[in-house]
C-alpha positions as CSV (number, residue, x, y, z in Angstrom):
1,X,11.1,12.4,17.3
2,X,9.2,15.4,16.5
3,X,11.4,16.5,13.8
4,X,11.3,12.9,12.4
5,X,7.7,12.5,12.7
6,X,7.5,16.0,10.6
7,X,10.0,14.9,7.8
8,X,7.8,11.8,7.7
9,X,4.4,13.3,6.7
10,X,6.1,16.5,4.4
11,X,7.6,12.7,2.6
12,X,4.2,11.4,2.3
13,X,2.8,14.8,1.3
14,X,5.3,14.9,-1.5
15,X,4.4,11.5,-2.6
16,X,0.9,12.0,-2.2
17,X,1.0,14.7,-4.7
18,X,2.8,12.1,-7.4
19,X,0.2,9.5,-6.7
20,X,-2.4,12.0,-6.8
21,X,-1.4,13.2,-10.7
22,X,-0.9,9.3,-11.0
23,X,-4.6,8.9,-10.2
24,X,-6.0,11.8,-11.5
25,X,-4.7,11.0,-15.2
26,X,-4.7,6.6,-15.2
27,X,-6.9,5.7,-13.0
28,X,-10.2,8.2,-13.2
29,X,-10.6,7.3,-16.9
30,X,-11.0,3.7,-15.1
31,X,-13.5,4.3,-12.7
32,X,-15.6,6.6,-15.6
33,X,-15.8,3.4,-17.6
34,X,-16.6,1.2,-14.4
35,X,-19.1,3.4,-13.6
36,X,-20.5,3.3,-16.9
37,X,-20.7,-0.4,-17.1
38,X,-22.6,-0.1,-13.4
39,X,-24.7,2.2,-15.0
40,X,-25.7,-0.1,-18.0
41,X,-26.2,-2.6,-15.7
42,X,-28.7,-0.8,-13.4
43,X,-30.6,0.0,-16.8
44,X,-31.2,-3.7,-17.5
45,X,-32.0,-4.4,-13.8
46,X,-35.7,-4.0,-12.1
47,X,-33.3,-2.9,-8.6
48,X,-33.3,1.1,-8.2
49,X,-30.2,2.7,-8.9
50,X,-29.3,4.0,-5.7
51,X,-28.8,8.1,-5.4
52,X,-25.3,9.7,-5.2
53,X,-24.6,11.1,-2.3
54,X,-21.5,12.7,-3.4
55,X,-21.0,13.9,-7.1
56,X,-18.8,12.4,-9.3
57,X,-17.4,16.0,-10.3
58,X,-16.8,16.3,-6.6
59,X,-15.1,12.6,-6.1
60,X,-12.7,13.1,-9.5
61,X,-10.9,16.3,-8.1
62,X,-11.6,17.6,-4.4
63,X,-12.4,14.3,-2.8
64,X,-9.6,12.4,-4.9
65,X,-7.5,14.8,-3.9
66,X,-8.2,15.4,-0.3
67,X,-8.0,11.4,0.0
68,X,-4.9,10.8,-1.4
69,X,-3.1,13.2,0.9
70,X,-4.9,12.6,3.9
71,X,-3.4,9.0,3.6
72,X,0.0,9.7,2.1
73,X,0.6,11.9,4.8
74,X,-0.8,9.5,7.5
75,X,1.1,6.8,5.8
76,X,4.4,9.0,6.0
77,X,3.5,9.6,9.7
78,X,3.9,6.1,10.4
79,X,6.8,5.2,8.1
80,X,8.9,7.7,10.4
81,X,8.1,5.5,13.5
82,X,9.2,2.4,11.8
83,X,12.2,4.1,11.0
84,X,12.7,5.4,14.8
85,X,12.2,1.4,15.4
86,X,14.2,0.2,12.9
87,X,17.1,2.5,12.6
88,X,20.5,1.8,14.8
89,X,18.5,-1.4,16.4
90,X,18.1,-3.9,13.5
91,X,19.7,-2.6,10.7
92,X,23.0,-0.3,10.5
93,X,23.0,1.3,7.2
94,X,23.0,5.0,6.0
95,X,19.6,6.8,6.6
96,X,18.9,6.3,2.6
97,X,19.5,2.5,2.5
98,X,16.9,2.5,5.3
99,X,14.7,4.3,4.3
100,X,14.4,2.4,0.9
101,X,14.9,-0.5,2.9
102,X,11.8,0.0,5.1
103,X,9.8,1.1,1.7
104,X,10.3,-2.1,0.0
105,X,9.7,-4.0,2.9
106,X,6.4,-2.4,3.9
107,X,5.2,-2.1,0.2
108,X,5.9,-5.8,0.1
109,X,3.9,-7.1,3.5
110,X,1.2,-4.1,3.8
111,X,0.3,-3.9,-0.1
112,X,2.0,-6.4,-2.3
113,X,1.2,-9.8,-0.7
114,X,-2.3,-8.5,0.4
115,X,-2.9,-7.5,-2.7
116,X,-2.2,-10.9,-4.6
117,X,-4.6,-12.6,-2.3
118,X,-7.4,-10.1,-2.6
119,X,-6.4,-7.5,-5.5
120,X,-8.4,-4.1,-5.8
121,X,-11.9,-3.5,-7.9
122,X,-13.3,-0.7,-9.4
123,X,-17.2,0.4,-8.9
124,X,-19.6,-2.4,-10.1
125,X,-17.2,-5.3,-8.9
126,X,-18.6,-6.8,-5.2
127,X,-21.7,-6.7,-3.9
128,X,-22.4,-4.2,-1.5
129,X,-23.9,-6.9,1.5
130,X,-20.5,-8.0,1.8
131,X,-18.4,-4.9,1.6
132,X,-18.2,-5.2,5.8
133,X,-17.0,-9.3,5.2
134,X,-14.2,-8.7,2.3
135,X,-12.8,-5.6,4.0
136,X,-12.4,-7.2,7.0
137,X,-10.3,-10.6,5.1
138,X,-8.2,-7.7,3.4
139,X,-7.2,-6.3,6.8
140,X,-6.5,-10.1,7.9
141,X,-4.2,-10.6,5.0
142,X,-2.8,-7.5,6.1
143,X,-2.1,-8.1,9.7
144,X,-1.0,-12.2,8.6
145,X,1.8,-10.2,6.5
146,X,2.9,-8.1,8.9
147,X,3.3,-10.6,11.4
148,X,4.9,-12.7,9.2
149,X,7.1,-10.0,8.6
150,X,8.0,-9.4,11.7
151,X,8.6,-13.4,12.4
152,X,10.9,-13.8,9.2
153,X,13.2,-10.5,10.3
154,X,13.8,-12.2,13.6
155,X,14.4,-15.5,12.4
156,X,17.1,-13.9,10.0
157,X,19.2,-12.1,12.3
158,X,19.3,-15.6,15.0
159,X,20.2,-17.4,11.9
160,X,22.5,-14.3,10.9
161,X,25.7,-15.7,13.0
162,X,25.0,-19.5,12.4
163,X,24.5,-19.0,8.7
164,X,26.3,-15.6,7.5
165,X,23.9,-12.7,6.0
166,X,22.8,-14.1,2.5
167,X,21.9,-17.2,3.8
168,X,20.2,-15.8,6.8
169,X,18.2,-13.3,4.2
170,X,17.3,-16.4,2.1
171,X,16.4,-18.1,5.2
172,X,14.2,-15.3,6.6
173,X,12.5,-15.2,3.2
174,X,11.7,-18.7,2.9
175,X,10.5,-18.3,6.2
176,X,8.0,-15.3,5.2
177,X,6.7,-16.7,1.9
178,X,5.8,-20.0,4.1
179,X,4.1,-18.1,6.6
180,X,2.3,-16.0,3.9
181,X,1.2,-18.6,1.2
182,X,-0.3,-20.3,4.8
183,X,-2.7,-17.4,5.7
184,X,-3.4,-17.1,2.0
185,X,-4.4,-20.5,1.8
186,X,-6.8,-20.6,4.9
187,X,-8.4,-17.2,3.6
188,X,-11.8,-17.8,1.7
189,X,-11.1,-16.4,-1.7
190,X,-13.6,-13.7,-3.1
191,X,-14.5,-13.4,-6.8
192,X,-18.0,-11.5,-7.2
193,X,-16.2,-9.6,-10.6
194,X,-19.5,-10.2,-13.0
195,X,-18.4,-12.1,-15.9
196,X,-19.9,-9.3,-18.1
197,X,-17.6,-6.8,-17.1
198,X,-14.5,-6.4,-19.3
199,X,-11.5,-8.0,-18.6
200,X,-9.4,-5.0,-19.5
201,X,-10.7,-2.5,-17.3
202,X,-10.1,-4.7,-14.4
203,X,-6.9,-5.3,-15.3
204,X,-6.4,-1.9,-15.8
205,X,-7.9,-0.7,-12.8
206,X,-6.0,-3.1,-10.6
207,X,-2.5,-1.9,-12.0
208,X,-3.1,1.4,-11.8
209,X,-4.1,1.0,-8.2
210,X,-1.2,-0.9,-7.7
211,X,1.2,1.9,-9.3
212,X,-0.9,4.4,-6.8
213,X,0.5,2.6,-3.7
214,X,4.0,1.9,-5.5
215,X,4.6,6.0,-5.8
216,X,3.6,6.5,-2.2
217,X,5.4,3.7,-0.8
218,X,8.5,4.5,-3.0
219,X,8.2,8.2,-2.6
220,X,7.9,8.4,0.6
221,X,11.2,5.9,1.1
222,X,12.9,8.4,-1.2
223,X,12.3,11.5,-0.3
224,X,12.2,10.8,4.0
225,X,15.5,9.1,3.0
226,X,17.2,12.2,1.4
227,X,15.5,14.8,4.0
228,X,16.8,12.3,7.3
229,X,20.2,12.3,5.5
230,X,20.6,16.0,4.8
231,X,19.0,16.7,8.2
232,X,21.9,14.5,10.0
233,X,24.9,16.0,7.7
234,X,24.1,19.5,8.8
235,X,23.9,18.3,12.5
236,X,27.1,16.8,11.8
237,X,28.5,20.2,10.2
238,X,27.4,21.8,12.7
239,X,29.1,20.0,15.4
């Protein structure tokens, strides 16, 4: 487990460092001009801007950096348990295919669904009162995924010898698009984007944040993937 847990986070180190160039070169430019409009904003308003704590030097390169990693690596921690779970007990394929496997899978119920239901803003979008109140739906929509997840796998492999593998899979999908659109749907929606702030820039920022998690998600599926595989031929070898 040790040896897993350690090809896990140098995976999400790795990928880190891709989303972190990612970042770095798409989306700062983003939060410059987000920043910019919140700026403008603050000029026209009789509220005090309020000071920064932080630079924004210091939050483009040290604190960017030392953010991405910190949760690429965590991130690739935790994809090594899942595949301690997952490998041998519900799936049977070569340590690649699970890996990717596991990636897509997770990407889709901890990021992609989420996201759809409450998709990422730059600085200026949200009011600060309610930071506490939409992080805590986000988390919901995160833990309703998973769940989901979780029910729709299970359901697929009872249905597996009734219905044969494809159908079961379509079955098991149906299943966790149901459950999904559901928690969406009983979720209060939140849209405090100011409708003077540019459509293009949001759009921008929001696919850039979504490429961010796509390289460290991917990456780390990859890379653990090719490391687990190498590490269990030369066992093999070696025996």
């Amino acid at each position: 487990m040790g040896q897993l847990l350690m090809r896990g986070m140098l995976a999400g180190l790795l990928a880190a460092l891709l989303a972190f160039s990612f970042a770095k070169v798409y989306g700062e430019p983003q939060v410059d001009r987000a920043i910019t409009f919140e700026e403008h904003q603050h000029s026209h308003s009789e509220n005090a801007e309020e000071p920064e704590l932080v630079s924004r030097e210091v939050q483009a390169s040290i604190g960017l950096f030392t953010g991405v990693v910190v949760f690429g690596t965590a991130l690739g921690g935790l994809f090594a348990l899942a595949y301690a779970f997952v490998g041998g007990r519900l799936v049977h394929f070569s340590p690649r295919t699970t890996s990717i496997l596991i990636a897509v899978l997770g990407f889709l119920a901890v990021y992609i669904v989420p996201y759809l239901k409450y998709p990422a803003s730059p600085p200026a979008v949200g009011d600060p009162d309610t930071i506490t109140y939409r992080t805590q739906l986000f988390f919901g929509m995160i833990a309703f995924s998973i769940a989901a997840m979780a029910i729709a796998i299970s359901a697929g492999r009872q249905f597996a010898d009734k219905l044969g593998s494809w159908n079961a899979i379509l079955a098991g999908g149906a299943i966790y698009v149901v459950l999904t659109a559901l928690a969406a749907y009983m979720l209060p929606p939140i849209n405090e984007v100011p409708k003077t702030f540019p459509a293009d820039l949001l759009w921008n920022f929001r696919i850039v944040s979504f490429g961010i998690q796509g390289i460290l998600w991917i990456g780390i599926g990859l890379v653990f993937g090719l490391l687990t595989d190498r590490a269990l031929g030369r066992k093999a070898h070696l025996s």
